[in-house]
C-alpha positions in Angstrom: 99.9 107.0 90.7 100.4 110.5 91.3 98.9 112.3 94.1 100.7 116.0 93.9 100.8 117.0 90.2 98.5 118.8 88.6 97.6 118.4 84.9 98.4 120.9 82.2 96.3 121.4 79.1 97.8 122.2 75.9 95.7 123.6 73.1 94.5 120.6 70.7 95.3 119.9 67.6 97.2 117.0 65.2 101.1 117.1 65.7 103.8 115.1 64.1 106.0 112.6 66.5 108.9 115.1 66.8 106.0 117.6 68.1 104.6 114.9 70.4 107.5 114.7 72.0 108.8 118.1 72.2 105.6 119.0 73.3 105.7 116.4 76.5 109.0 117.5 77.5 107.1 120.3 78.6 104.1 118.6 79.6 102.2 119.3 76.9 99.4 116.3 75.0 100.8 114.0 72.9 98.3 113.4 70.1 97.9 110.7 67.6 100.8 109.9 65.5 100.9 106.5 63.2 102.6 103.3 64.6 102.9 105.2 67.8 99.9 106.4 69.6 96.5 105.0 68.0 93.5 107.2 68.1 90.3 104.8 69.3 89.1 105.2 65.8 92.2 104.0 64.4 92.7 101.2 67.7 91.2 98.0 67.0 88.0 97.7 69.0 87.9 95.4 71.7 88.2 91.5 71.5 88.7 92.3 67.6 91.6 89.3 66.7 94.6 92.0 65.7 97.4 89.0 66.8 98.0 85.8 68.4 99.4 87.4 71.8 97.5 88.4 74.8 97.4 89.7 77.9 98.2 86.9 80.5 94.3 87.3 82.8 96.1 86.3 86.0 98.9 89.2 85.9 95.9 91.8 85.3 95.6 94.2 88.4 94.8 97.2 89.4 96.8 100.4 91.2 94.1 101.0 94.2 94.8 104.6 94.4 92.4 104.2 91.5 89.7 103.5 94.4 90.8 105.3 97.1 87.5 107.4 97.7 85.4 104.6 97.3 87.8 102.3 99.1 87.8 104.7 102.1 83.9 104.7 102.3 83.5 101.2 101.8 86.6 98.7 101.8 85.1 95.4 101.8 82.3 96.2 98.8 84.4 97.9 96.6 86.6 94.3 97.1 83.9 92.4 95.9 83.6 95.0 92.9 86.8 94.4 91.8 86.6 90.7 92.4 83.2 90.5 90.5 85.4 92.1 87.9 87.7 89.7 87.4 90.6 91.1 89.2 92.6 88.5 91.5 95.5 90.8 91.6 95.9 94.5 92.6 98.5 96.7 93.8 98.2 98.9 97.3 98.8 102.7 97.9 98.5 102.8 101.4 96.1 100.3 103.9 93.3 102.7 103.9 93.4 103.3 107.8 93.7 99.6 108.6 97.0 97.6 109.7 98.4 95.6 107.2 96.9 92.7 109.1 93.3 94.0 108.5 93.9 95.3 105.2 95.2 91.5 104.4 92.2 89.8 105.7 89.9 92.0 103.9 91.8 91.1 100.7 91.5 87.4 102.0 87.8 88.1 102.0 87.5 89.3 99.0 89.2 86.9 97.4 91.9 89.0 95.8 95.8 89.1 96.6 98.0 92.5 97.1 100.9 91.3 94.8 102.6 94.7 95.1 102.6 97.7 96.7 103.4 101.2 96.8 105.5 102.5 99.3 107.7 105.1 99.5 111.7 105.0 100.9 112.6 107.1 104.0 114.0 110.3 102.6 116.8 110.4 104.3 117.0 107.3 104.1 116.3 104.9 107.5 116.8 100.7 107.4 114.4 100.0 110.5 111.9 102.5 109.0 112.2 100.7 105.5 113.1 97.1 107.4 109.2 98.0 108.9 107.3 98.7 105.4 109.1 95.5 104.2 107.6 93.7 107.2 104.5 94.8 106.7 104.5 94.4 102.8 105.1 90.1 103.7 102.1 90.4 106.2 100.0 91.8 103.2 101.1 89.4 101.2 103.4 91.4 98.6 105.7 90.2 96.4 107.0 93.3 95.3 107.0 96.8 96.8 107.6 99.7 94.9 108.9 103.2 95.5 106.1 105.3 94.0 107.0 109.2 93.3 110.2 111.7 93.4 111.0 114.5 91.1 110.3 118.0 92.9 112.1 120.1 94.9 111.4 121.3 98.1 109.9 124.5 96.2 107.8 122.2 94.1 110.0 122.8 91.3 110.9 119.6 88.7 115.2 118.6 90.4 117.4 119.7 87.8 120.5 118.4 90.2 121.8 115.1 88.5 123.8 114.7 92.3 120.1 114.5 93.7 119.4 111.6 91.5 122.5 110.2 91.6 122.1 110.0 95.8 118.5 108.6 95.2 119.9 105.6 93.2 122.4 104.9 96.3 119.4 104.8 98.1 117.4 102.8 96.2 120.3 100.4 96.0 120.3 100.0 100.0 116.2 99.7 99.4 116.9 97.0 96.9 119.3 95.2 98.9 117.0 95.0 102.0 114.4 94.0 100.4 115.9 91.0 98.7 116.7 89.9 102.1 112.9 90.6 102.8 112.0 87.7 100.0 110.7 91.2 97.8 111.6 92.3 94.7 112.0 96.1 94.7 111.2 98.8 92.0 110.6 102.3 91.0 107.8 104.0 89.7 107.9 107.1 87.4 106.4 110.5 86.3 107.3 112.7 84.0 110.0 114.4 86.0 112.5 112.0 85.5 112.6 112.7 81.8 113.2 116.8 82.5 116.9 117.3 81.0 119.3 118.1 84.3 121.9 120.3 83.9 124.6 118.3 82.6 122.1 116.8 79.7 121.1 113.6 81.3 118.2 113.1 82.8 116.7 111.4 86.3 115.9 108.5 84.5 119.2 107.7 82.7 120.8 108.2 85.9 118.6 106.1 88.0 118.5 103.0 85.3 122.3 103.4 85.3 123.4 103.8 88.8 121.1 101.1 90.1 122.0 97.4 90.6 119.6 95.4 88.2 119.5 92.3 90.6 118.3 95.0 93.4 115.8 97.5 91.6 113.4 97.3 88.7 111.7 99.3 86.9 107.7 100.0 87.3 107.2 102.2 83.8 104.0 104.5 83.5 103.3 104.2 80.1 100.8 107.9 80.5 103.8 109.2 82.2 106.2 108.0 80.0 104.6 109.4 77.0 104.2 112.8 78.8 107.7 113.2 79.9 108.3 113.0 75.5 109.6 109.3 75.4 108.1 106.2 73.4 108.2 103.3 76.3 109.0 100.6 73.6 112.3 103.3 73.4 112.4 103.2 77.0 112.1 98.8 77.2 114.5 98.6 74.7 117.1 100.8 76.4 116.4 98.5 79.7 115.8 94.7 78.8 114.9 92.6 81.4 114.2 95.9 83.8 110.9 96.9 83.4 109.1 94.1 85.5 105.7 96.1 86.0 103.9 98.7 83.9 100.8 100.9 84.9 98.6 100.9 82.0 96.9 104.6 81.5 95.4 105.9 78.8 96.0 109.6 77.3 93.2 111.5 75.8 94.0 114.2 73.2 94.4 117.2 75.3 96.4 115.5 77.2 94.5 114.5 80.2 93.5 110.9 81.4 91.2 108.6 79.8 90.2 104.9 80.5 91.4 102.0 78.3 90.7 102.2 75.2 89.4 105.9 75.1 92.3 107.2 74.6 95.5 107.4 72.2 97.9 105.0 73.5 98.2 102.5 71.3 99.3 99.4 74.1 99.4 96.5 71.8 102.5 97.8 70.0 104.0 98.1 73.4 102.9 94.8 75.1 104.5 93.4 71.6 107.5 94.5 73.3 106.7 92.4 76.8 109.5 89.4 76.6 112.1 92.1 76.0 110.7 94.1 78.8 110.6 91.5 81.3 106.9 92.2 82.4 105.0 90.6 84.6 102.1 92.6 86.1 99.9 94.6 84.3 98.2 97.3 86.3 95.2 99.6 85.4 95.2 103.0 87.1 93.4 106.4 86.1 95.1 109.1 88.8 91.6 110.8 88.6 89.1 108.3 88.6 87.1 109.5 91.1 87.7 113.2 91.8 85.5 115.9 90.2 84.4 116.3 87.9 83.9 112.5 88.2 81.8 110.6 90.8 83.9 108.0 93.5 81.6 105.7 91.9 83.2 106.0 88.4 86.3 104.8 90.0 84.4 100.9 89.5 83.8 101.6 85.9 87.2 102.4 85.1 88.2 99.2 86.8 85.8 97.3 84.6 86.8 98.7 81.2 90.2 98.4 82.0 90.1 94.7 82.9 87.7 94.0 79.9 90.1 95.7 77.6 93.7 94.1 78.5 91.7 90.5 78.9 90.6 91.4 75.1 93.6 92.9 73.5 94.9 91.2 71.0 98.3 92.2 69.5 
């Protein structure tokens, strides 16, 4: 999910890894490299046999901020879309106006389950503010809530402090802890900020996977993000076994922009190969613009349904 930045365009073209990378460090495209990203022509197509392993159907969701236009002009049907879909799971950005009770019984409805949710700490950070979203994440019906979006300064620039990141781990730490006692596992979403390099070399990410408690924070890894802030995820699970509980499965197109499943150049099977190590255990579609211009709201739903249809048929 990302709901403040705004997408650079880098001129196309076939680059080598190294170039993918140095190119995403400054938010450029990474296009197609061999054994890394696929292009869909080089992809197998969907429900081809390319392995014995597959996507687990009931930990398929869906990141709602996906929906959020349709879902504000009609909650309960775009529930049933989703439902009708195949999704049983999805994860929450927000109650759309509603309390968390209503939002919960027009899950029940629908016949779907919020199994995680986006919600962000109090900056600085407040235990009966936090003790409140954890409250209302068990009346929703969560089982894991998820801090969804840091990396700018107050001028809108990427933090190059490391002390910045270094207090947000403290606070995720307290977030982690209060949870647990909640009966919710806690984690942390990315961008591509936390890969910038901070002034003494490391970056947001090394500091936040090192200075958290494992038994208090995971890690919820954007594998569009990932790639854009110039690092291979399998790189990134293999640095952090055991960690990275939840991933948000985006595709990248080759200018660098977003694409649905399978349109794009990630190539996710060699990553989900990686999913024991990784510790996964949700799967969740989101496309940041799914349904802002020049897309319709409405194209939000088909994004939902290639996605599903694509991680139920990926073999790998």
């Amino acid at each position: 999910m990302d709901q403040q930045l705004n997408q650079s365009t880098p001129a196309s073209g076939a680059i080598s890894r190294r170039g993918v990378l140095r190119a995403a460090t400054v938010s450029a495209a990474a296009v197609g490299t061999a054994g890394l990203l696929a292009s869909p022509a080089a992809a197998a197509p969907a429900g081809q046999a390319q392995g014995r392993r597959r996507v687990p159907v009931d930990r398929i969701s869906i990141q709602l901020y996906t929906l959020r236009d349709q879902l504000a002009a009609d909650l309960p049907g775009t529930l049933d879309a989703l439902r009708r879909i195949g999704y049983r799971r999805v994860e929450h950005a927000g109650f759309v106006g509603r309390t968390a009770a209503q939002f919960r019984a027009a899950l029940d409805e629908a016949g779907l389950r919020s199994t995680s949710g986006h919600t962000g700490i109090p900056q600085p950070f407040d235990a009966a503010t936090w003790e409140q979203a954890l409250a209302d994440a068990n009346v929703v019906g969560c089982k894991k809530i998820v801090h969804p979006y840091f990396g700018r300064d107050a001028s809108g620039q990427a933090i190059r402090d490391p002390n910045v990141y270094r207090a947000l781990a403290r606070d995720l730490n307290k977030a982690g802890r209060l949870a647990e006692r909640a009966g919710l596992d806690f984690g942390y979403h990315n961008h591509q900020l936390e890969f910038v390099p901070l002034t003494d070399g490391s970056t947001g990410f090394e500091i936040l996977t090192g200075q958290t408690d494992p038994r208090l924070v995971h890690f919820e890894l954007d594998l569009y993000w990932t790639w854009r802030g110039a690092h291979d995820p399998v790189d990134v699970i293999r640095a952090n076994r055991g960690r990275i509980r939840q991933v948000h499965v985006k595709d990248l197109d080759v200018e660098g922009g977003f694409a649905d499943l399978g349109d794009g150049v990630i190539d996710f099977g060699r990553i989900f190969a990686n999913e024991r190590e990784a510790g996964i255990e949700e799967y969740i579609v989101e496309r940041d613009d799914a349904g802002t211009t020049p897309r319709s709201p409405a194209d939000a739903l088909d994004t939902a349904r290639v996605g599903f249809d694509y991680l139920a048929s990926l073999r790998y």
